[in-house]
C-alpha positions as CSV (number, residue, x, y, z in Angstrom):
1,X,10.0,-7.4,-2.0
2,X,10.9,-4.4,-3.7
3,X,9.2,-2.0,-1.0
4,X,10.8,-3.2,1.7
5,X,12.7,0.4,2.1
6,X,9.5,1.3,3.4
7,X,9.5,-0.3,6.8
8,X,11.9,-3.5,7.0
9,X,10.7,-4.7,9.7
10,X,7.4,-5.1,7.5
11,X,9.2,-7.0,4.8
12,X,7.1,-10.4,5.5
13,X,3.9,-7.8,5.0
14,X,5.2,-6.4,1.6
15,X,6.2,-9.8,0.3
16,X,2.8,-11.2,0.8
17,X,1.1,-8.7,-2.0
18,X,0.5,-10.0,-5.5
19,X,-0.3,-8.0,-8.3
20,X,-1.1,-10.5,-10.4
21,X,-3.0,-12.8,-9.0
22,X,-4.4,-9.9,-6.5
23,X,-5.9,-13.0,-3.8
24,X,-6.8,-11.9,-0.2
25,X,-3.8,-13.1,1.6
26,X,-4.4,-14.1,5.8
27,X,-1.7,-12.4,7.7
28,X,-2.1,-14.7,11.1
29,X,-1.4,-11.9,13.8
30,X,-1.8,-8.7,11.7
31,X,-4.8,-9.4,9.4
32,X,-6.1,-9.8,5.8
33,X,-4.4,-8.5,3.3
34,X,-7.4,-6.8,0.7
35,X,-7.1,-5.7,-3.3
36,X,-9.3,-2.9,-3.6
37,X,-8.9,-2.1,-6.9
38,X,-7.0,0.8,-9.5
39,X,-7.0,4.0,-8.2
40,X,-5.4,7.7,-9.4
41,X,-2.7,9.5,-7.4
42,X,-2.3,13.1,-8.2
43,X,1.6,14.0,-8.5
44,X,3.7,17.0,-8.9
45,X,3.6,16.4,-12.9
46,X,1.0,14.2,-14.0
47,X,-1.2,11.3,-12.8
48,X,-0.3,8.0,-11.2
49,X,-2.3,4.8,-11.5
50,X,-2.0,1.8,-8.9
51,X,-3.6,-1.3,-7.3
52,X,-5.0,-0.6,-3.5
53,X,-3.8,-2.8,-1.5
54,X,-5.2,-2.7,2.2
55,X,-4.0,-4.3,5.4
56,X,-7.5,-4.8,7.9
57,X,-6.5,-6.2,11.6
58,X,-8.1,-9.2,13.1
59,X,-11.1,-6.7,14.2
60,X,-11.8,-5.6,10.5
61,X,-10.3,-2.2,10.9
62,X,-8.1,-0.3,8.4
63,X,-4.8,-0.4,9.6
64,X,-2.6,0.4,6.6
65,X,-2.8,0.7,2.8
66,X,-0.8,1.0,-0.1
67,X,-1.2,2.5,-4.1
68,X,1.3,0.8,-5.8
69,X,2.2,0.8,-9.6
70,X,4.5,-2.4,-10.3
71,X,6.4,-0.3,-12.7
72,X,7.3,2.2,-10.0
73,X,9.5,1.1,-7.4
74,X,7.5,3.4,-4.8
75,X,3.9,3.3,-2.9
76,X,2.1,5.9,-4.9
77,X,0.8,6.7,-1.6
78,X,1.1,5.0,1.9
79,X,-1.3,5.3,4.7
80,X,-0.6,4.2,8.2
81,X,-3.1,4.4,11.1
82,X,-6.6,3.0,12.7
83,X,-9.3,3.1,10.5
84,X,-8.8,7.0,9.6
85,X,-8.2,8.0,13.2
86,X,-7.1,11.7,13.8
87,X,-3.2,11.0,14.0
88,X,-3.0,8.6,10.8
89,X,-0.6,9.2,8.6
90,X,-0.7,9.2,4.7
91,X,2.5,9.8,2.6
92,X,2.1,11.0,-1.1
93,X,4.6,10.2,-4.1
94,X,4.8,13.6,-5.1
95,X,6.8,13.3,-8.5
96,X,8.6,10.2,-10.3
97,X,11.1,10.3,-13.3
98,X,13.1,7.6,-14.4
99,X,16.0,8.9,-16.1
């Protein structure tokens, strides 16, 4: 639950990924929860590595997806939208430092 600052109203969404086990989850209403494997996020001040985890609708479409690194309380990047449509939005970590 520890990306629920990202959309609370999501929380239910966000406590359904697993890291560990990585298992398709079925999200009755909203879709299929997918682990798509590791992949690199360019940042301000080095590279990022996290687990793709993509939300598909009922239809099969791409609705949202996250890069997340369990270490990093943060998506690595967050992308919201249909299937890569022309007003999707995807948000970037730009720079992480734990102090």
């Amino acid at each position: 639950m520890m990306y629920i600052f990202l959309n609370p109203m999501l929380s239910f969404i966000y406590d359904a990924i697993d890291l560990e086990k990585q298992m398709n989850t079925k999200l009755y209403g909203f879709g299929t929860h997918k682990y798509e494997g590791i992949y690199s996020v360019e940042g301000k001040n080095g590279t990022f590595n996290g687990t793709k985890v993509a939300l598909h609708n009922e239809d099969g479409e791409l609705s949202m997806y996250w890069i997340i690194d369990q270490n990093i309380p943060f998506a690595l990047e967050t992308f919201m939208g249909d299937d890569y449509a022309d007003d999707s939005i995807t948000i970037t970590l730009w720079d992480y430092a734990l102090n």
